[in-house]
C-alpha positions in Angstrom: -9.7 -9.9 -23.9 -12.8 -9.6 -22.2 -15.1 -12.7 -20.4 -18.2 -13.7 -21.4 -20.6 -15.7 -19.5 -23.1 -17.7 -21.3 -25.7 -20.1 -19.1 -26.3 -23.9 -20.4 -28.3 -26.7 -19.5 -27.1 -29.8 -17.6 -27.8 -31.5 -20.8 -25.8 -29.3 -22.7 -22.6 -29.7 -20.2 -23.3 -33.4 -19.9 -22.7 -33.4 -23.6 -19.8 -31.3 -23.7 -18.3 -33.0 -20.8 -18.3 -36.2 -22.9 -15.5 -34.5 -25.2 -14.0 -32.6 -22.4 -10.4 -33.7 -22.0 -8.4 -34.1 -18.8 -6.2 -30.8 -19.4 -9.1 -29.2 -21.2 -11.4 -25.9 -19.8 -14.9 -25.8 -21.5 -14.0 -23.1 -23.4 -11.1 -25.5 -25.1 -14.2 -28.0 -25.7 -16.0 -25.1 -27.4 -13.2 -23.9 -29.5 -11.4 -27.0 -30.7 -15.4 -28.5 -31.7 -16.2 -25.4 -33.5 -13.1 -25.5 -35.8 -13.6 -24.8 -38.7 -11.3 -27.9 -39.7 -13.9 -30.3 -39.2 -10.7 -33.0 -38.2 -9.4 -30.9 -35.8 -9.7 -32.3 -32.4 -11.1 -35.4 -33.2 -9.4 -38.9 -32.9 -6.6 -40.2 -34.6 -7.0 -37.2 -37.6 -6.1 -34.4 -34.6 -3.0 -34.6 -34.8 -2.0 -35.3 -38.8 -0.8 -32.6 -41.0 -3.0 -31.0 -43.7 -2.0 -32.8 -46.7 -3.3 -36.2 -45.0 -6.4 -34.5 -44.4 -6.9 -33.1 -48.1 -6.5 -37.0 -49.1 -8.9 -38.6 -46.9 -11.4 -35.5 -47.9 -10.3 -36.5 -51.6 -11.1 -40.0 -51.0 -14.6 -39.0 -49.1 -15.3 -36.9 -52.8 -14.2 -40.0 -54.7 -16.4 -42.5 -52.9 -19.6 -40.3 -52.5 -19.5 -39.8 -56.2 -19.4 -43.9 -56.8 -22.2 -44.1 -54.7 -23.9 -41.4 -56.2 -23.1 -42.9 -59.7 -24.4 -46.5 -58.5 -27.7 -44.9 -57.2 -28.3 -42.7 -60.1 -27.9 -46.2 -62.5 -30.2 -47.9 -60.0 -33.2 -45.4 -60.5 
């Protein structure tokens, strides 16, 4: 596979440097925050199987739609 090269600011690096991780290269930072699995990579979620993920993503629907429900009888 071929390199690329691509040129970033220091803010940019600072930033990605914040969710660097000890045995990680930037291009691991890149990959693992552009998943498409927006859990993947990220705290305690990383690591769990999908199914755990569908439920809390389930539970997110549920409580937006409560929310929604209480604004919509507020207006």
């Amino acid at each position: 596979m071929a390199d690329t090269s691509i040129r970033v600011s220091d803010e940019a690096k600072q930033r990605l440097d914040l969710y660097k991780r000890e045995d990680e290269s930037y291009e691991d930072v890149i990959l693992r925050l552009t998943e498409r699995d927006k859990w993947a990579g990220f705290g305690l979620l990383s690591e769990t199987d999908t199914d755990t993920r569908d439920a809390m993503n389930g539970i997110r629907a549920e409580m937006r739609e409560t929310v929604d429900s209480d604004i919509g009888e507020l207006e």
